[in-house]
N, C-alpha and C positions, 0 to 999 in steps of 0.2 A: 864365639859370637860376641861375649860382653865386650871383647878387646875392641873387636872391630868394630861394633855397632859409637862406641865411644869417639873412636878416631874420625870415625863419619863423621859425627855432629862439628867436631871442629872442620871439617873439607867443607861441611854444606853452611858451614858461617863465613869461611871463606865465599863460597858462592853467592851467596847472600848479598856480602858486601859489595864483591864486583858487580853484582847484577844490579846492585842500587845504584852503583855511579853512571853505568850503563843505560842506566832506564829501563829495566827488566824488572818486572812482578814479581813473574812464575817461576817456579823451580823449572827442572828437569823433571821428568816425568819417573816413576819409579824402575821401571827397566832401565831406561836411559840412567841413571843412575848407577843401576847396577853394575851395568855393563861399564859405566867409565871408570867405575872403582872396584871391578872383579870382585864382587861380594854378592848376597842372596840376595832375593827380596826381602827375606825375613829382614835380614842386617839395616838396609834400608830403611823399611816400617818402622823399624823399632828406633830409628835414627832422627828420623821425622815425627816420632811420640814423644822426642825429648825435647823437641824446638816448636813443636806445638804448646806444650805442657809447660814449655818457659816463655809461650806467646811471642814468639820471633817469625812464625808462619800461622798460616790458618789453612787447611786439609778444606778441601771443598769434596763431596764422592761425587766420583766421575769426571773432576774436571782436574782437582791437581792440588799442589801446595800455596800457597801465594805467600808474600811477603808481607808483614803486617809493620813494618817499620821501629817494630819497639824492640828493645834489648833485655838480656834477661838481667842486667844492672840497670837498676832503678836510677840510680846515678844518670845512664845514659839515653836516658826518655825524659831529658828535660830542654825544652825549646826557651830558649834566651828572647830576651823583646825591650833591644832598645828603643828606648822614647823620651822626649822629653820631661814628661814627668808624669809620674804612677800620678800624680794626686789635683792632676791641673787641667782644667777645662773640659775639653773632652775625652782624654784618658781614659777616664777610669771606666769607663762603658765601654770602650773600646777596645783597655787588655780583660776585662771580665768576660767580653763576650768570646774571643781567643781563649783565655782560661776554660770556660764552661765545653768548649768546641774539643778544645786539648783534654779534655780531664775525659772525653765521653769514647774517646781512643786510646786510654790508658799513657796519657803523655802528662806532665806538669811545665808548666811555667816559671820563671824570673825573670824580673822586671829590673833592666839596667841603665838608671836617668842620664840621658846626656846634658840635659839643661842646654840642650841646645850650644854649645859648647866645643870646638875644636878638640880642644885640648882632655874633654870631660871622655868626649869618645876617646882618643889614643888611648887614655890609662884603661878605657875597659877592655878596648881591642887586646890592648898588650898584657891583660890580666886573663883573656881567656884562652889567648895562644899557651899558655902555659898550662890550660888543661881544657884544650876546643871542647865546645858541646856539637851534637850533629847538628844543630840547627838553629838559626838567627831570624827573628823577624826585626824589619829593622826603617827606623825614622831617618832618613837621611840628614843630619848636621849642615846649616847653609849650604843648601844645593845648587845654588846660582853663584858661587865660586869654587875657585879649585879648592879641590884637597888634599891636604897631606897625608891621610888617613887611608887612601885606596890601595895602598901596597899591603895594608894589614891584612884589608878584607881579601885579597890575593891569594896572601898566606894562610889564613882561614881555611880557603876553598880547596888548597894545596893538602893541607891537612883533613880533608874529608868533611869542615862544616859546610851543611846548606843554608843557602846564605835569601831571603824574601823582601824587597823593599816594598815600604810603605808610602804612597803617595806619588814620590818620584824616585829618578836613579839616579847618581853618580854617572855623569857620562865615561870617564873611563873605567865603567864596570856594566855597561850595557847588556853585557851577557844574563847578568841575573835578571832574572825575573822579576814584574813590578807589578802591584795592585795600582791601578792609575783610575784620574777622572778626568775627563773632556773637560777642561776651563772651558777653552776656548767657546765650548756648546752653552756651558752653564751660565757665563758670563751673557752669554745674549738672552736667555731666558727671562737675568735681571732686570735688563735694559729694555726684555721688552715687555714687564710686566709694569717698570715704572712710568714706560712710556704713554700705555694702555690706561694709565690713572691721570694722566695729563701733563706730567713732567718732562719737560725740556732741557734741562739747566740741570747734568747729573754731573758732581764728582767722582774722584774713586782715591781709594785708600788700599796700598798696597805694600807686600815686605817686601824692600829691594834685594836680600839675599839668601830668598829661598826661593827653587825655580817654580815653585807653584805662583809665586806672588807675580813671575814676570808672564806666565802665561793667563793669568788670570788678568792683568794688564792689558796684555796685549787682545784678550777675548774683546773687555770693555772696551776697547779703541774700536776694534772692527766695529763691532754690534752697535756703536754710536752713528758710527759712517753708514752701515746699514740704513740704518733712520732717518737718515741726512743730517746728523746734528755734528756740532764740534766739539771738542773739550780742548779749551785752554790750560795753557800748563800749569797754571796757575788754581788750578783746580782737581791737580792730581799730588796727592800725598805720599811720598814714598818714606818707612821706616823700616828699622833694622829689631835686628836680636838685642842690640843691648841696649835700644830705646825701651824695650819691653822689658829688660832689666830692670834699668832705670827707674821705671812706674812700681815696679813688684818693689822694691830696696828703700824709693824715696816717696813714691806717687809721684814723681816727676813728668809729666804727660807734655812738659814744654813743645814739643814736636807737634802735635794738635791742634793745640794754642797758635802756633805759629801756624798752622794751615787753615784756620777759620779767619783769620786778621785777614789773609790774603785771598780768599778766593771771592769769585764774581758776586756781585749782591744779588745775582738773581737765581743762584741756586737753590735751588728746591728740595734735592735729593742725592744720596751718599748711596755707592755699592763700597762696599767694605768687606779686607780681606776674610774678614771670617767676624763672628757674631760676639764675641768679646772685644772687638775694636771696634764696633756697633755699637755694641752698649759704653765702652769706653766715651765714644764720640756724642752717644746721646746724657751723660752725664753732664759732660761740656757745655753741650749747647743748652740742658738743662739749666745749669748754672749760669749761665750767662743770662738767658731769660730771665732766672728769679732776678739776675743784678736791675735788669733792666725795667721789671716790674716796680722794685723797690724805691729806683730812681725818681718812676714816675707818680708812686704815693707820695714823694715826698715833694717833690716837686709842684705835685695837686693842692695837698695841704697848704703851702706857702701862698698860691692862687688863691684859693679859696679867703686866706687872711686878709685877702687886697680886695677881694667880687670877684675874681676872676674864673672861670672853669675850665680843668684840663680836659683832651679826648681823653676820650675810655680807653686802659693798656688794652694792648692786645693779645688778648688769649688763644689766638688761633696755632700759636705756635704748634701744638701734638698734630693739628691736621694738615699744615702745609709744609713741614717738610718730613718726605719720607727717608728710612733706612730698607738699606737690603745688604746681602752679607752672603759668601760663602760658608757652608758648616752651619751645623744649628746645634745646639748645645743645653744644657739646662738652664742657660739664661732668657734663652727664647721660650724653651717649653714650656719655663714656669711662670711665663707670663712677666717675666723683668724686664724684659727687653719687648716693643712688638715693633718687628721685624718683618719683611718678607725674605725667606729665607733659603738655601739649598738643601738638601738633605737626602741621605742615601735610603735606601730599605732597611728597612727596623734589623739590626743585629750582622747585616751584610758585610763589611769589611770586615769584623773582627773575625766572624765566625770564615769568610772566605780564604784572610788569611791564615788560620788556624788548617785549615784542609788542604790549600797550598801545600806548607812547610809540611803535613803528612801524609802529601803524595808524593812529594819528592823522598819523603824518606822511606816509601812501598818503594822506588824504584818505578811510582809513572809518571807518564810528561807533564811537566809544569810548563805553561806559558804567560806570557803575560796577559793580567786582566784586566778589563773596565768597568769598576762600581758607577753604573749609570747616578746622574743628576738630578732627584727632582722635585721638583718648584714646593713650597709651603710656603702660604700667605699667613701674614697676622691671624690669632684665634678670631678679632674681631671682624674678620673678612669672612668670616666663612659662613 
């Protein structure tokens, strides 16, 4: 029995495996076992006491073995999570709550920065094909262009990694599974809480090459028309990854600058891709305000040396025009930015991602999901 009970546990690792690609849980049952490998029940039991006892199944009585996704190499229970960066904006809430989700299934994490980067992804892709992990969670690298990169992720999948995108997909990799959010919905929520406050005259600030930026575009277009309003083009800001480079390396915000010179004087109000180009856009016009304040002390004083009296500047700027934003972030929360803002349920993506990528690795169905949208107003609205 030692011999054979031994040689099982390698057949039922096989099984294991196939049953994960498969989308199968459960074992075989222990008869059904037995019988397909001419061995006892004993053999069996004591086969299924070793792949318990190394946590690769879990015994349920009365119902059976089930697959618990982890390996008895520690090595190979660790889930990969590309992102742009461990240490930037919303990150870090977002692989901690994945972390805390992973760690509570006997799984760990690493964190691989694309920086948003073509190129940053290939070398990671092509650094893990050299020794795949089972599992990828993963940011997709400008998604509103092609990629070079999709033949990697291929080969990944070919090799046995499960592969979860974040946000959006890769369209020639539609097959995997994606945590997704309705722009399209959220986008009208903004437009129609701006509306709701009195604003007619909204811009929008969006990333030309990530496809969340065009569907979030495209939401604020409908949801304007909805309203019966227009937006002139000249009131819609589109930037890239390496504009945001740019600002992180030089502070170079020129793109900004260049979209406040030109849009209509009667705008009132910004929807902005996410709540760090919010706050980015409310420094601006910050600044510009003081310029403007400045101008007009100075220009008061000179009056006043002749008789003459200036109007009083205008301080109304904080209250007539608003922000709203995709994403809420600790700039919002901690009161740096106020915002009306989107925001998902407290810990929901990370931790939904996290159960995702270890249900695909039990071997159950993964589908695509929707982290609904919803609404937060400024603290001082409430």
């Amino acid at each position: 029995m030692a011999i054979k009970y031994k040689w099982l546990v390698e057949q039922l690792r096989e099984i294991i495996s196939d049953s994960i690609q498969k989308g199968i849980n459960k074992l075989p049952t222990e008869q059904e076992l037995a019988v397909r490998y001419r061995v006892s029940r004993q053999t069996v039991r004591a086969a299924l006491a070793v792949l318990e006892d190394e946590r690769e199944i879990r015994r349920i009585k009365g119902s059976g073995a089930y697959i618990t996704g982890l390996s008895s190499l520690e090595d190979r229970n660790i889930v990969g999570i590309l992102i742009p960066d461990e240490q930037q904006y919303e990150y870090p809430a977002l692989i901690n709550d994945i972390r805390v989700a992973l760690t509570a299934e006997g799984f760990s994490c690493k964190v691989y920065p694309t920086h948003n980067h073509v190129d940053q992804e290939r070398q990671i892709l092509q650094f893990l094909l050299k020794s795949p992990l089972r599992a990828l969670i993963v940011e997709p690298v400008k998604s509103a262009l092609p990629s070079p990169n999709t033949e990697l992720y291929q080969r990944l999948i070919q090799r046995g990694t499960s592969i979860l995108f974040l946000g959006c997909a890769y369209p020639q990799l539609s097959q995997i599974p994606v945590i997704y959010e309705d722009n399209l919905y959220g986008a009208g929520l903004l437009v129609q809480s701006l509306v709701e406050k009195g604003h007619s005259s909204i811009a929008g600030i969006f990333q030309m090459d990530d496809q969340r930026g065009l569907e979030r575009y495209q939401g604020f277009l409908d949801a304007m028309q909805n309203q019966g309003l227009t937006v002139p083009d000249r009131n819609i800001c589109w930037y890239t990854t390496q504009e945001l480079d740019d600002f992180r390396q030089s502070q170079d915000i020129s793109f900004l600058k260049k979209f406040l010179e030109r849009i209509t004087p009667d705008c009132t109000a910004f929807i902005c891709e996410d709540d760090f180009i919010a706050w980015l856009l409310w420094e601006e016009l910050s600044l510009g305000q003081e310029k403007k304040i400045a101008t007009h002390a100075s220009l008061s004083s000179s009056l006043q040396s002749t008789g003459f009296t200036a109007a009083s500047a205008d301080h109304s700027f904080e209250t007539t025009i608003a922000l709203a934003a995709f994403n809420t972030s600790y700039l919002t929360t901690s009161g740096l930015l106020r915002a009306t803002t989107l925001t998902h349920q407290t810990h929901q993506p990370g931790t939904l991602a996290a159960q995702m990528s270890i249900n695909k690795l039990k071997g159950l169905p993964v589908s695509s999901q929707e982290v609904p949208w919803q609404l937060s107003l400024p603290k001082s609205h409430n």
